[in-house]
C-alpha positions in Angstrom: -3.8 -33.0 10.4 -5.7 -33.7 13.3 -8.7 -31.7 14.3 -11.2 -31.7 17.5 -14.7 -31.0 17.6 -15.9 -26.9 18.9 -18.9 -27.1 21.9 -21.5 -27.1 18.6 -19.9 -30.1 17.7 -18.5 -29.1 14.7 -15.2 -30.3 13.5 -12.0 -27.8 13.2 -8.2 -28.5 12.0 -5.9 -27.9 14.8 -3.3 -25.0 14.0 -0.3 -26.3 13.6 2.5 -24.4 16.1 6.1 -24.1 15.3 8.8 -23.3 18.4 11.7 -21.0 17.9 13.9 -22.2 20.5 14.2 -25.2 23.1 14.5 -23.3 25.9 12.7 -23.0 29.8 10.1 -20.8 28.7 9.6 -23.0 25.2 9.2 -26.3 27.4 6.4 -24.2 29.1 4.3 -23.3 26.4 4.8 -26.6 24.9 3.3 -28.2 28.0 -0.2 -25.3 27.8 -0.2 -26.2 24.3 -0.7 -29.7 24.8 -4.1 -28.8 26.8 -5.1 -26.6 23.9 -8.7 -26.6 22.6 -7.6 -24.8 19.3 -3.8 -25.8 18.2 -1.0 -29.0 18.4 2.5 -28.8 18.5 4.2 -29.4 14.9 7.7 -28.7 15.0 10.4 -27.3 16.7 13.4 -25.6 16.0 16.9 -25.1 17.4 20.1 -24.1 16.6 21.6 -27.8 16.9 19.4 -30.7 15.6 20.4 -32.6 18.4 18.4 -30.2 20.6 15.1 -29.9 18.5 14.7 -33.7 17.9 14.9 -34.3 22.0 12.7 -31.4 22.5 10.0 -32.9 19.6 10.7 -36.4 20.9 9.6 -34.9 24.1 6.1 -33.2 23.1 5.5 -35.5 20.5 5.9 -33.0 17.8 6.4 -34.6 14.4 9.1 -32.6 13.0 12.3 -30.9 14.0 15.0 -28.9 12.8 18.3 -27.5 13.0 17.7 -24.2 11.7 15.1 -21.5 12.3 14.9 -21.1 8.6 14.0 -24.6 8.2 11.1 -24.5 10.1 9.8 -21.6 8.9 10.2 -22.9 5.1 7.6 -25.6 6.4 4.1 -25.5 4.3 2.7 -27.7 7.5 3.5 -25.0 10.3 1.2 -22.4 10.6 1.6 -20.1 13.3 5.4 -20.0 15.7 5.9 -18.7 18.9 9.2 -17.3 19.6 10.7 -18.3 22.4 13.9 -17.0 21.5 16.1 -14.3 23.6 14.8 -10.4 23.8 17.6 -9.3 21.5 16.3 -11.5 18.8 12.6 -11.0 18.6 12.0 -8.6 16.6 14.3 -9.9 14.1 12.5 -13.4 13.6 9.5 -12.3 14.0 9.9 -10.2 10.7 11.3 -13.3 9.5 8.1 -15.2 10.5 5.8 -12.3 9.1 7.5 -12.6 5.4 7.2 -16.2 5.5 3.7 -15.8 6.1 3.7 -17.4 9.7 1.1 -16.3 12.4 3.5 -15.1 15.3 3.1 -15.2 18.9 6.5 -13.8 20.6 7.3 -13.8 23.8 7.7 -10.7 25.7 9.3 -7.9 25.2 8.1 -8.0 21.5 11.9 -6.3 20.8 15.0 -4.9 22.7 13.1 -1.1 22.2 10.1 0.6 20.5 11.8 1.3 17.6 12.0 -2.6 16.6 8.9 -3.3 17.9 7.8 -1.0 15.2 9.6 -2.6 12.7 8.4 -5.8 13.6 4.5 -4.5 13.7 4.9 -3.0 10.6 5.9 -6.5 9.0 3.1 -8.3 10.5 1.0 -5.5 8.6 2.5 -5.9 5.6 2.3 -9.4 5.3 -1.1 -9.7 7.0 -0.3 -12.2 9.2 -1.6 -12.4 13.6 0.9 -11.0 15.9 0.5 -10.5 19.6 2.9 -9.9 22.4 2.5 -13.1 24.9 1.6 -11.7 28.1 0.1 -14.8 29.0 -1.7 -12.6 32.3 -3.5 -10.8 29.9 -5.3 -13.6 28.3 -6.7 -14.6 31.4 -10.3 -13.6 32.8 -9.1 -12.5 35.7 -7.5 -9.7 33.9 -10.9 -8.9 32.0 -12.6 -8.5 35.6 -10.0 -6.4 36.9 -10.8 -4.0 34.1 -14.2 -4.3 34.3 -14.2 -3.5 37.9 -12.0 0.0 37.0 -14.7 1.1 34.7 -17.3 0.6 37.0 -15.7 2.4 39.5 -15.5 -0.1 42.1 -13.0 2.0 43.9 -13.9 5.6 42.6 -11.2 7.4 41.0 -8.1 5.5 40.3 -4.7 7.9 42.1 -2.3 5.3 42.6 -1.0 2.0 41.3 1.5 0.0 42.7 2.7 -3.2 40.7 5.6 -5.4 41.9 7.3 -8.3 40.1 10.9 -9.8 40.9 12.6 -12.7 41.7 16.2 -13.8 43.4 18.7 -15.5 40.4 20.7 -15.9 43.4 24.3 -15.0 42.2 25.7 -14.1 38.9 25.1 -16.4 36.1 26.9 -15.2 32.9 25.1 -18.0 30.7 21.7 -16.5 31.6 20.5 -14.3 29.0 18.6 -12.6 31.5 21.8 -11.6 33.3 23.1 -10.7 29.7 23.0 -7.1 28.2 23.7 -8.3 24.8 21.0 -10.7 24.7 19.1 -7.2 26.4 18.2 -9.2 29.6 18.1 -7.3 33.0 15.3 -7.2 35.1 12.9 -3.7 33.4 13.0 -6.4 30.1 12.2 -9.6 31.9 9.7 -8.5 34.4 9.2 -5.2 34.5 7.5 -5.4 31.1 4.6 -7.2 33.1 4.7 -3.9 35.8 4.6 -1.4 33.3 1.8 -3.0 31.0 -0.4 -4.0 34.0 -0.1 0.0 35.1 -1.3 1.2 32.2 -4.4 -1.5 31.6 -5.2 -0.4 35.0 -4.9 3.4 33.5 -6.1 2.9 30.8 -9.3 1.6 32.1 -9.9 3.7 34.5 -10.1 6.5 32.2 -12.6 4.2 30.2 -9.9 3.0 27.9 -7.9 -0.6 27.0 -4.4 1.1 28.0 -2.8 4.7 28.7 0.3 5.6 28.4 2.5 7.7 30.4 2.1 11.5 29.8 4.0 12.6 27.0 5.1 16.3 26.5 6.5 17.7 23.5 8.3 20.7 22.9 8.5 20.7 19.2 11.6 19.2 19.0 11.2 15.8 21.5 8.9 13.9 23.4 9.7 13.6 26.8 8.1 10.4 28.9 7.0 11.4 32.3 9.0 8.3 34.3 11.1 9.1 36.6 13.2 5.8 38.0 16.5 4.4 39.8 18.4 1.1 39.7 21.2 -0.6 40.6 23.4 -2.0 37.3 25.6 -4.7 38.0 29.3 -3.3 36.6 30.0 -7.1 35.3 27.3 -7.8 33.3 25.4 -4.8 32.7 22.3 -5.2 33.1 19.7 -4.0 35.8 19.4 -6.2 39.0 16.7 -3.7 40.7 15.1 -0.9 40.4 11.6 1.6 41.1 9.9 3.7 38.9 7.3 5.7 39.2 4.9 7.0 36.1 2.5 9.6 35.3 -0.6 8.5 33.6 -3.4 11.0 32.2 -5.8 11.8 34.9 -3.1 12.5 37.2 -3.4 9.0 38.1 0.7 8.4 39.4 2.4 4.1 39.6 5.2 2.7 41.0 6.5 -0.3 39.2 8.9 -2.2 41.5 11.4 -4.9 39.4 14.6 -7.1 39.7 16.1 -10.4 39.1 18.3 -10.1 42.4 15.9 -9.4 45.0 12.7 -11.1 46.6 9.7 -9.0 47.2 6.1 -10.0 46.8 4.1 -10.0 43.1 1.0 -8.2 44.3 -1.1 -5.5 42.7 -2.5 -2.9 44.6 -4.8 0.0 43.3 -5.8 2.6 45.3 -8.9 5.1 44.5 -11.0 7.5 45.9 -13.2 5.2 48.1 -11.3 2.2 48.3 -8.5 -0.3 46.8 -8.2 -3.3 44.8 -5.7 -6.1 46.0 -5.0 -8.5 43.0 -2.5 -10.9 45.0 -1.4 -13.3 42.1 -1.8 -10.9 38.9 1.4 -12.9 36.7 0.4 -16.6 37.2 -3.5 -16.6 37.9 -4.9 -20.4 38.1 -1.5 -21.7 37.6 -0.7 -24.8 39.6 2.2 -23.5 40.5 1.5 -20.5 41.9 -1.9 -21.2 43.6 -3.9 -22.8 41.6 -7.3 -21.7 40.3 -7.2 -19.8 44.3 -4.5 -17.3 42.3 -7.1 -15.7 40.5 -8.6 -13.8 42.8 -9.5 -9.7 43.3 -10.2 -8.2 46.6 -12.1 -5.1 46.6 -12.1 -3.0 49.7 -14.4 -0.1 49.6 -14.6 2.6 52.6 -17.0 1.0 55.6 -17.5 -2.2 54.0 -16.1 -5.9 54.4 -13.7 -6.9 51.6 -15.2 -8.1 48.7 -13.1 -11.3 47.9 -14.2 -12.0 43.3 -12.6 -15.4 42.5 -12.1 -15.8 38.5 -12.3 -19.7 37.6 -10.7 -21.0 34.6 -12.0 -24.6 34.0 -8.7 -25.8 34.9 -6.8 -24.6 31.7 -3.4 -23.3 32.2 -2.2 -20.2 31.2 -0.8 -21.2 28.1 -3.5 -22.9 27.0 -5.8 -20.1 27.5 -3.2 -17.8 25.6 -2.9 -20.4 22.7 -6.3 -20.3 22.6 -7.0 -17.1 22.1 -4.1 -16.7 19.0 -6.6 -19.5 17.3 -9.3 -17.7 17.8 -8.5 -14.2 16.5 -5.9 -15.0 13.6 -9.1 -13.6 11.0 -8.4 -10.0 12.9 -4.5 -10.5 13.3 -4.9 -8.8 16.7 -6.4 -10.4 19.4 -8.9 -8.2 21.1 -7.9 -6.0 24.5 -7.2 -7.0 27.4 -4.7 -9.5 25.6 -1.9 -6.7 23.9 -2.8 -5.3 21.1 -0.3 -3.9 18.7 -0.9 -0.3 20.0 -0.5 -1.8 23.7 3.0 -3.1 22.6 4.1 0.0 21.3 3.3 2.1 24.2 4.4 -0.7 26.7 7.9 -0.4 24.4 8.0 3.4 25.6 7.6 3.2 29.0 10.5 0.5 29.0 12.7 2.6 26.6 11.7 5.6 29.2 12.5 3.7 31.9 15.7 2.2 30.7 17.2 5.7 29.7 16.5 7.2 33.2 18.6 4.5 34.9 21.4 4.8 32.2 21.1 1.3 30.7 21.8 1.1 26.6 22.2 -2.5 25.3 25.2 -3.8 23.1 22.8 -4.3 20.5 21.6 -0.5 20.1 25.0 0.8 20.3 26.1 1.8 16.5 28.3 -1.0 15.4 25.5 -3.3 15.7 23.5 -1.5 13.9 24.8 -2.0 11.1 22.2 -3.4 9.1 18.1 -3.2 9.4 16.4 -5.2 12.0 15.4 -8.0 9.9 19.7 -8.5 9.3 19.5 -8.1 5.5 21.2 -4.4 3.7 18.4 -1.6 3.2 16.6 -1.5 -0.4 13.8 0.1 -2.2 10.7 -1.8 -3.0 10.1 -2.3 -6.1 6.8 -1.4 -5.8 7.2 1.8 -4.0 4.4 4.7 -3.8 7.1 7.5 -3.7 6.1 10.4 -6.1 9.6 12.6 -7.1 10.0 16.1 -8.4 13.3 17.9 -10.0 15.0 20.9 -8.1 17.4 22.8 -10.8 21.0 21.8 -9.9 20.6 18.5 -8.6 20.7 15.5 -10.5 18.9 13.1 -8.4 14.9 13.7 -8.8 13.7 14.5 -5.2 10.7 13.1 -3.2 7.7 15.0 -2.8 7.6 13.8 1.1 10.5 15.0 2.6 11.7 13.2 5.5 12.2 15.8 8.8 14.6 14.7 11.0 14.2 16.4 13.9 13.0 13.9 16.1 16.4 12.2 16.0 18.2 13.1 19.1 21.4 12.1 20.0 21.7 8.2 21.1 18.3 7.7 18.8 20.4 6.2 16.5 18.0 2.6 17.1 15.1 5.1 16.3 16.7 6.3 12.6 17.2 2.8 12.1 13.9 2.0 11.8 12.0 5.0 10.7 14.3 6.0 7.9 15.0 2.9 6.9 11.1 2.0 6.6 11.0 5.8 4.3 13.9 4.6 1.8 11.9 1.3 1.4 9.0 3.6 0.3 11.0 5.2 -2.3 11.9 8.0 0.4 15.6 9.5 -1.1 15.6 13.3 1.0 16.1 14.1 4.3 16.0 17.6 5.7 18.7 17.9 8.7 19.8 21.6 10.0 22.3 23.1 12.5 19.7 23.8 15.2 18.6 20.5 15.1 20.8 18.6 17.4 20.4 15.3 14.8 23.1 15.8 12.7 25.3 13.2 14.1 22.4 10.5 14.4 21.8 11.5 10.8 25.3 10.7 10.0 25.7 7.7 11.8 23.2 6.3 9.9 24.1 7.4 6.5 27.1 6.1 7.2 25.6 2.6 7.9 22.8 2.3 5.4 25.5 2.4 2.4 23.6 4.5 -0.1 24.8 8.4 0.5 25.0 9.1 -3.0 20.9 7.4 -4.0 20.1 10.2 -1.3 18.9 14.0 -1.2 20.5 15.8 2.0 18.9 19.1 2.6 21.3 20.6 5.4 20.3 24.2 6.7 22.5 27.0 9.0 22.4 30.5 9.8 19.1 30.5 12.1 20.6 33.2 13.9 19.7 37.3 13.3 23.4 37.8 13.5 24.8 35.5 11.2 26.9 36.0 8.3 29.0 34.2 5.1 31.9 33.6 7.9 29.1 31.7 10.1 27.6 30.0 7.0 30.6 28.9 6.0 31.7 27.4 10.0 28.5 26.2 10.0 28.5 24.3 6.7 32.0 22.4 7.9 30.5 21.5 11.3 27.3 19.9 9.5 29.5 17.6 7.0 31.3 16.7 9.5 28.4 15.7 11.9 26.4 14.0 9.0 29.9 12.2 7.6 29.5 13.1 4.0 31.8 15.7 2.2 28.8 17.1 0.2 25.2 18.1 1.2 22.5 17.8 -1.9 20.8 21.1 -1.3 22.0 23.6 2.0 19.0 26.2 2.4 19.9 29.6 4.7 17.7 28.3 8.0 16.7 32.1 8.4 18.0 35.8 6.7 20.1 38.7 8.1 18.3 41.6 6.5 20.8 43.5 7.6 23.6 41.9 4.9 23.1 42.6 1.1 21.9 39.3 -0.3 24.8 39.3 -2.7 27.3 39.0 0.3 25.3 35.2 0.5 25.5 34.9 -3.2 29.2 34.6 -3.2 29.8 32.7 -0.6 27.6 30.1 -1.3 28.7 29.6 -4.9 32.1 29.5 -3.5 30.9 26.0 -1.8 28.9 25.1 -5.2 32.4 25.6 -7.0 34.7 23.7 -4.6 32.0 20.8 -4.6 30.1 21.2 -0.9 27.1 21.9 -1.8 24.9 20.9 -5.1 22.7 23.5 -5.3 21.4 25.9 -2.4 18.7 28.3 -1.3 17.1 29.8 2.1 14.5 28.9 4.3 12.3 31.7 5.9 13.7 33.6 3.1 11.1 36.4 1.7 10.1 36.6 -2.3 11.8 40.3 -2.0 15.1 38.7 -0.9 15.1 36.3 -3.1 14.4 38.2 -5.5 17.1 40.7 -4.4 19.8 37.3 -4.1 18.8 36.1 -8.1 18.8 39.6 -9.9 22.8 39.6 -7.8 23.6 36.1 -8.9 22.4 37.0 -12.3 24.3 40.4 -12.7 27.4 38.9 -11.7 27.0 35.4 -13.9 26.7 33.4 -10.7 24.1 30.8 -9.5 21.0 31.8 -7.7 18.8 30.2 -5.7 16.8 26.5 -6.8 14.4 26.8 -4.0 12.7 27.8 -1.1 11.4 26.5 2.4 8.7 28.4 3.9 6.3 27.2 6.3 3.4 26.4 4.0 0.3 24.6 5.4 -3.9 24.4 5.3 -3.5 26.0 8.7 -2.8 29.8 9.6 -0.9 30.5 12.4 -1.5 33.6 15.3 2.3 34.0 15.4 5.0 31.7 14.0 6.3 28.5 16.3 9.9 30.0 16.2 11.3 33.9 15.5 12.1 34.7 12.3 10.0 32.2 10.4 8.0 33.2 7.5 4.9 31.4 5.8 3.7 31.4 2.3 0.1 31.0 3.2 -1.0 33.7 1.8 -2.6 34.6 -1.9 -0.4 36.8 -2.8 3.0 34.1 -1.5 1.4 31.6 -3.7 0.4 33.3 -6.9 4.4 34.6 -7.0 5.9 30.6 -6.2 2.9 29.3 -9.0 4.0 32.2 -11.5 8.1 31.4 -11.0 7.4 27.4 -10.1 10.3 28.3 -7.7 10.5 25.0 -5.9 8.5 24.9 -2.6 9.3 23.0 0.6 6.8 23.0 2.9 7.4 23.1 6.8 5.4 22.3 8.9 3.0 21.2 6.1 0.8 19.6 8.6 0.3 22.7 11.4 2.7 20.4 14.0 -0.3 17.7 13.8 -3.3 20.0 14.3 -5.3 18.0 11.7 -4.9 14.6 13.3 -7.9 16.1 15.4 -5.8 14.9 18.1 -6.7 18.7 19.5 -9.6 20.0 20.9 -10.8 23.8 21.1 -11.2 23.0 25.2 -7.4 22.0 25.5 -6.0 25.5 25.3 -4.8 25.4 28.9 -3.0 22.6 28.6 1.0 22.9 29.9 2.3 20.5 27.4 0.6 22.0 24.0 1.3 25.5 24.8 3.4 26.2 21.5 0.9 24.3 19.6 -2.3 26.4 20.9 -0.4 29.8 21.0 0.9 28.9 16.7 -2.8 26.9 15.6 -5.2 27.7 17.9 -8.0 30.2 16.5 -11.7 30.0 15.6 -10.9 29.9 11.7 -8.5 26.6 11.9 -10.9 24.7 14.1 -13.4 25.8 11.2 -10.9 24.5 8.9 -10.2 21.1 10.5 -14.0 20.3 10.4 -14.3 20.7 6.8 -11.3 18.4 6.5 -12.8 16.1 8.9 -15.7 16.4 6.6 -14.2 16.0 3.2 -12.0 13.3 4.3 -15.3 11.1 5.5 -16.7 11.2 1.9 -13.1 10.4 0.5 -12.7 7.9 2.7 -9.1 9.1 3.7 -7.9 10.3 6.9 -7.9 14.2 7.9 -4.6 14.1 8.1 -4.0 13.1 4.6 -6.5 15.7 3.3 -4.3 18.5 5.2 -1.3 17.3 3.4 -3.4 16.8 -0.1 -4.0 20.3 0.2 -0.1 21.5 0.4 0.6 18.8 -2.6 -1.9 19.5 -4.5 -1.5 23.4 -5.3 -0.8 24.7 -8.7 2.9 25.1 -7.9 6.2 22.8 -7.2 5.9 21.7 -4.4 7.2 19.4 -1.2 6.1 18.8 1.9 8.5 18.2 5.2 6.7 15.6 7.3 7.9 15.0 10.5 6.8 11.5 11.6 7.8 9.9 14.9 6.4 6.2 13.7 6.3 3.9 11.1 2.5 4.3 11.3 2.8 7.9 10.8 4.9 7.7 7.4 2.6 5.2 6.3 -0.3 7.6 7.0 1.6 10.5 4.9 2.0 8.3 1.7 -1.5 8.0 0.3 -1.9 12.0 -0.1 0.7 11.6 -2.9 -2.7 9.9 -4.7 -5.4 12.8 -3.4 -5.7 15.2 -5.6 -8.1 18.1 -4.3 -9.7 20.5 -6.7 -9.5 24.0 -6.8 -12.8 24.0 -5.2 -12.8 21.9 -3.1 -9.2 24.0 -1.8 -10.9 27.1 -1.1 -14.0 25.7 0.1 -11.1 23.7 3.0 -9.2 27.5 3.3 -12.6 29.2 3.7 -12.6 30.9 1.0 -16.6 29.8 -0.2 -18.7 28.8 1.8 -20.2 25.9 -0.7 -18.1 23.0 -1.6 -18.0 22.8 -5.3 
C-alpha cells in the first residue's frame, strides 16, 4: 500500500476505503477522498460489475466488484463507507461490523432508532469505528459555533431556527429519495441535518455535545415533545414538506423547516437573551460549490453592537476530505470525538426523526410487519452460543426460565420495528421469557413478533389479567382468550392473576384456572400482587381438592422502598418478614420493578421533586432513606467496578430465595447493562449494609 508522510515527517499507510454503492453521493466522497491526508480509495462495489469497474476506472481504485459481499470479503479494504439507500444502512453496516470493516455510513445511520440501535450495537460487538457522516459536523466551523454557545456569546439560548430543503422539481419515481420503501422523503434526507444541528446548538448551550428533545414518561411510554405538520405526496408516499418545532431542556424551543419540493434558504439562526447568531451556509461550509471557504462563516449580533462577522478557514480541504480525515484519525476510539456524531448523538438524532415522522403520519414499507420478517442484519434470529443468560426452573414448566425477565411494556402498538430489535438482541443473549399482560396495550406487538421470529415454543410467555378490584373467573377466563389471541399462540407458559379480588374465595380462582391447565392454555399459573395469606389460602384449596396450586409469585420486589405503590392494588415483598416466608417456601419470585422504575441509574436527583414529567417516580421513590440507599450503591459499585444500576439489580438476584427480576429496558444499551448482575454476587453483608440495615459495610 501506499503511505504519505504526517507534518512530523513520519511515514503512515493510507487506510484503505471500500464504497458500497456507485451512486451521486458515492462519486462525491470519492472525489474528497482523493484530497485525503489519511486514506485512498481501494475498491468499490455495486450491484452490476459493469457499474463498479467504471466507477473504479474512474477514481483509480484498484479493485471492483459486483457484490457487496465481495468487497467486504477483501483482506485489503479496511474501512467502507456506505453510500447505499436509507432503507439499507443499517443492514450493511452490521454486515460491515461482523466482517470487521471500519464503517462510515451515510446519513440517516438507519430508516428508525430501533435499527440504528442494532447497527451500534454491532459495531460494539465487533469493535470496529462507526460514525454517522454528517460531513457539517466534521468541519471547524461547527466546533466554533459550539464554542461560541458555551461562551455565551448570545446569553441564553430560547430559539433555534434551522432550514434545509431543496426543489426535485416534479415527481421522480426512480429517486430513492422520492421512495418510501427505500425510506426517502424529505425529514430522512435533510431534515436529519435540521434536527441534529438543533440539538448540537442545545446541547451546547446547556454546556453539553447534544440535547435531546424533552422526553416524558408515564410509566408506560415515552412521549417526544415534537409537535410537526407536512404535506405527503398520495403517489409516492413520502414527505415533500414539512415544520416542526421541538422542545429541548432549558425551555430552549426549534423550528426545523425541511422538503425536497420546495425552495427556501439553508440558514441557521439562534436567537438568545442578548443577541443571535446567523450561520448562513451551516451544510456545505468551504465547499466550492456553495461559497467556498466564504461559506464558513458565523455572524454574531449582540444588543448595541456591530455584527461580529468569525470566518472558519479550512486550508482549502473539502468537506469530505476533512470528514475522511477524521474517521483515520479516531479509528483507536471507534467514535470520533463530538462535534462529529457520536453513537449517542445518532441515537437521539434517530428519535427526533422517529418523533417527527409519527406526528406527520409517515410509516415506511419497510417497518410495516411483513417486512419485518427477519432481524435487521436479514439472517433468522438465534442464540449465541456464547450467551451470559443464567436460567432457573418454575414447577410445571418444562422449559428452564431466565433469571432476567424481559418486560414488555414499552411495546406499544405500531412499535413492532422497536420489538424487532430489542427482543431479538435479548434471545441472542439467551433471553427465553417475556412478561406481557392485559393492561399493557403490547399484546399484539408481542404477538406479531412471536409470530415472525419462528421459535414460540424455545420461549417462556408470562401473560397476566384480572388487574381490576371487580374481576372474577368469568373475566379471567375472557381475558385469557383475548390475550392468546392478541399474542397469536394457543398456550401462554405461565398466566399470573395481575392483581386479587379479596372479596372471592381463592378456590373460586383455583378451579378455574386448572380448568385452562387441563384443556392446555396455560402451563402452569400463579398471581401477581397476590399476598403470602392468599396464597396461602389458594394452595391449602388446591391441595384439599387434589388440584394444582400456584408455581409462583410476582410481587414488586426491589433495593428501593416505595412511599405508596406506582399503581393500586400492588403489593411488595420488601419487607423481612415477605422475604424470610418466599426463602423458607423457595416459592418462585418475580421481581417488578426490580430496579425502582430506574431510580438507581442516578439519573434522579433529590432537587428534581417538582419536576412535571417524574411525578410518579418522586411520589413511588422519593424519600430520605432511598437517596441514602442509592449512595451506598453508588459507593459499592465504584469499588466493584460495576455500574449502580447493576448493584440495584445484584441485590434482588442475589437473595437467599428463587428469584427473577422483570427488567424493563427501552435500549439495547440498557439490556446489555442488566446482564453482568447475573455475575455480582453481593454478600449478606454487604445487603444490609445497601438496605440500611448496619451502618458498617462488612
Amino acid at each position: 500500500m501506499t503511505d504519505n508522510a504526517d507534518q512530523t515527517g513520519n511515514h503512515q499507510e493510507l487506510l484503505a476505503w471500500g464504497i458500497l454503492g456507485t451512486g451521486n453521493i458515492a462519486h462525491t466522497f470519492a472525489r474528497g477522498l482523493a484530497q485525503s491526508e489519511t486514506g485512498r480509495l481501494y475498491a468499490v462495489a455495486s450491484r452490476t460489475a459493469e457499474k463498479a469497474a467504471e466507477f473504479a476506472d474512474e477514481f483509480g481504485a484498484p479493485a471492483s466488484y459486483g457484490s457487496y459481499e465481495d468487497l467486504l470479503a477483501d483482506p485489503d479494504v479496511k474501512a467502507v463507507y456506505i453510500s447505499l439507500p436509507n432503507h439499507l444502512h443499517a443492514q450493511w453496516t452490521i454486515r460491515c461490523a461482523e466482517a470487521g470493516k471500519h464503517i462510515l455510513c451515510e446519513k440517516p445511520l438507519a430508516s428508525n432508532r430501533a435499527e440504528a440501535m442494532t447497527a451500534i450495537e454491532a459495531a460494539r460487538e465487533h469493535d470496529v469505528f462507526l460514525m454517522e457522516a454528517f460531513m457539517y459536523r466534521c468541519h471547524p466551523q461547527i466546533a466554533r459555533l459550539a464554542e461560541l454557545l458555551r461562551e455565551g456569546a448570545i446569553g441564553k439560548v430560547r430559539l433555534i431556527q434551522a432550514h434545509f430543503a431543496f426543489n426535485m422539481q416534479g415527481l421522480r419515481p426512480e429517486n430513492v429519495r422520492q421512495q418510501n420503501y427505500s425510506s426517502g422523503g424529505g425529514i430522512m434526507d435533510v431534515g436529519c441535518y435540521t434536527a441534529s444541528i438543533a440539538r448540537l446548538v442545545a446541547g451546547a448551550a446547556n454546556g453539553l455535545p447534544f440535547a435531546n428533545p424533552v422526553v416524558a414518561y408515564d410509566g408506560y411510554r415515552s412521549q417526544v415533545d415534537l409537535k410537526a405538520h407536512g404535506y405527503i405526496n398520495p403517489d409516492n408516499r413520502v414527505d415533500e414538506w414539512t415544520i416542526a418545532t421541538v422542545r429541548f431542556p432549558g425551555d430552549i424551543i426549534a423550528s426545523l423547516t425541511n422538503g425536497i419540493q420546495v425552495r427556501i434558504d439553508s440558514a441557521l439562526r439562534i436567537w438568545g437573551s442578548d443577541g443571535h447568531i446567523i450561520v448562513p451556509n451551516p451544510w456545505f461550509p468551504g465547499d466550492p460549490r456553495h461559497g467556498g471557504d466564504e461559506g464558513a462563516r458565523i455572524i454574531v449580533n449582540r444588543a448595541d453592537a456591530e455584527p461580529e462577522e468569525i470566518t472558519v478557514p479550512t486550508g482549502g480541504q473539502s468537506l469530505y476530505a476533512i470528514e475522511a480525515d477524521m474517521v483515520a484519525r479516531h479509528l483507536a476510539d471507534r467514535q470520533a470525538p463530538s462535534p462529529c456524531m457520536t453513537w449517542d448523538d445518532s441515537l437521539g438524532n434517530m428519535l427526533t426523526l422517529d418523533a417527527w415522522r409519527k406526528e406527520i403520519g409517515l410509516v415506511f414499507d419497510t417497518e410495516k410487519p411483513e417486512a419485518l420478517a427477519l432481524p435487521t442484519v436479514g439472517r433468522p434470529l438465534a442464540r449465541r452460543d456464547d450467551h451470559p443468560m443464567v436460567y432457573c426452573e418454575i414447577p410445571g414448566l418444562e422449559k428452564p426460565v431466565s433469571k432476567l425477565i424481559m418486560g414488555t411494556m414499552v411495546f406499544q402498538p405500531g412499535e413492532l420495528r422497536l420489538a424487532r430489535a430489542l427482543l431479538d438482541h435479548y434471545v441472542t443473549l439467551g433471553g427465553n421469557t417475556l412478561d406481557t399482560a392485559h393492561v399493557y396495550r403490547s399484546e399484539e406487538t408481542v404477538g406479531q413478533w412471536l409470530k415472525l421470529c419462528g421459535i414460540r415454543d424455545e420461549l417462556v410467555v408470562i401473560a397476566k389479567g384480572m388487574r381490576n378490584p371487580e374481576d372474577d373467573a368469568e373475566t379471567l377466563t375472557q381475558q385469557l382468550y383475548e390475550s392468546l389471541y392478541k399474542l397469536q399462540t394457543d398456550y401462554v407458559d405461565l398466566y399470573l392473576m395481575h392483581a386479587d379480588n379479596t372479596d372471592l374465595p381463592a378456590g373460586e380462582f383455583v378451579e378455574c384456572l386448572n380448568e385452562h391447565l387441563r384443556a392446555g392454555r396455560i402451563r402452569a399459573y400463579g398471581g401477581s400482587n397476590w399476598s403470602i395469606e392468599r396464597i396461602e389460602e389458594a394452595n391449602a384449596y388446591a391441595h384439599a381438592h387434589g388440584l394444582v396450586g400456584f408455581s409462583a409469585s410476582s410481587p414488586n420486589l426491589a433495593l428501593a422502598r416505595w412511599n405508596e405503590p406506582m399503581w393500586p392494588r400492588c403489593i411488595s415483598a420488601s419487607d423481612p418478614e415477605s422475604l424470610a416466608w418466599y426463602e423458607r417456601t423457595q416459592m418462585p419470585l418475580l421481581a417488578w420493578s426490580s430496579q425502582a422504575t430506574g431510580f438507581f441509574t442516578g439519573r434522579y436527583r433529590a432537587e428534581d421533586h417538582d419536576a412535571p414529567a417524574l411525578a410518579n417516580i418522586v411520589r413511588t421513590w422519593f424519600n430520605e432513606d432511598n437517596f441514602r440507599r442509592l449512595e451506598r450503591v453508588q459507593q459499592l459499585a465504584e469499588s466493584k467496578g460495576v455500574t449502580p444500576a447493576q448493584i440495584a439489580l445484584a441485590y434482588v438476584l442475589s437473595l437467599p430465595i428463587r428469584g427473577f427480576a422483570l427488567i424493563g429496558p427501552q435500549t439495547i444499551s440498557e439490556i446489555n447493562e442488566a446482564l453482568p448482575a447475573l455475575r455480582i454476587y453481593l454478600t449478606e453483608g454487604e445487603r444490609r449494609w445497601l438496605n440500611l440495615e448496619s451502618q458498617e459495610l462488612s
